[in-house]
Structure formats: structure tokens, C-alpha cells
C-alpha angles and dihedrals in degrees: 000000000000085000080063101052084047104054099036081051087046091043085043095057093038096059083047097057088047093049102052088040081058095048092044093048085038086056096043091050091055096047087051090053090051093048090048095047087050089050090048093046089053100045079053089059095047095048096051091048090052098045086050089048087046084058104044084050087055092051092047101045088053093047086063095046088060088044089048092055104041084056088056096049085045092052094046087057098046111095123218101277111243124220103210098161091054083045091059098041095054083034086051086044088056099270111159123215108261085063088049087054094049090037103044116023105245138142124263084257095040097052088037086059099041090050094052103040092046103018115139087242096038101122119188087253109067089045076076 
């Protein structure tokens, strides 16, 4: 009989031991689940934010590329600026017009009548 006792005792303990190492691995289960919803709830988040910033880069990199080519088509209309009162001053000082050319970006006829309307040895005479 005392085998009894001693085996029901030893069953007993065992099914306790059993039982708490069930409830512990039950509760860490469930701390784990909740760790790994929260971490799935933040990489969701990240990965919406991302996608809205991937967005927003999009949007921005396509606004300078409009930007970009209505610069170009700007550019392309734009004709060379010319410096004509510069012109008259050096042509004034004796510059002749192959220097206002080079100077001041002008044309062959440009530089030749501003030479010979405001050349240093343009006299009223020869405008005639």
C-alpha cells in the first residue's frame, strides 16, 4: 500500500509539474504573440509611410523634370544676350569691330554699325 501512496504522490507531482511548465510555456506563448503583433503592426506602419514617401519622391522627382525641361525650352529661346552699351563705349574708345564682335558678342553687321555710327573717328560727315 505504501507503494501506492508513493506512486499516486509521485503521478500527482508529476502532473503538477506538467501542469505549471504548461502554464508557463502557455504565458510565454502568449507574450511572444503579443510582441510579434506589435512588431507587425509597426513594420505596417513602416511600410505604409514608405510607400507614401515613395510617392511623394516620385512626385517630386517628376516635378523637376518638368522644371528641368521647361528650362531647356527656355534656354533654347533665349537668344545670346548682346552688350550694346558696352559696344558704344569701347566703340567710342577706338575699338574696331572685329573686337566688338569678340567683346561683345555681336554679329559682323552689329559690331560694322556700331562702329560707324559711334567710332572714335566717325565724323557727322561720313554718316552722309
Amino acid at each position: 500500500m505504501t507503494s501506492l501512496i508513493f506512486t499516486s504522490i509521485l503521478t500527482a507531482f508529476t502532473v503538477i509539474v506538467v501542469i505549471v511548465t504548461a502554464f508557463r510555456a502557455f504565458n510565454l506563448f502568449l507574450q511572444q504573440s503579443k510582441k510579434i503583433s506589435a512588431q507587425q503592426n509597426q513594420i505596417a506602419a513602416l511600410s505604409a509611410g514608405a510607400v507614401g514617401l515613395d510617392k511623394r519622391v516620385l512626385q517630386f522627382e517628376q516635378a523637376l523634370n518638368k522644371m528641368k525641361e521647361h528650362q531647356n525650352t527656355i534656354d533654347v529661346g533665349i537668344a545670346p544676350t548682346h552688350n550694346y552699351e558696352q559696344a558704344v563705349r569701347l566703340a567710342r574708345k577706338g575699338m574696331d569691330s572685329n573686337q566688338l564682335m569678340d567683346n561683345c558678342n555681336l554679329s559682323a553687321e552689329e559690331a560694322h554699325l556700331i562702329s560707324r555710327l559711334h567710332g572714335a573717328e566717325t565724323n557727322s560727315s561720313s554718316l552722309h
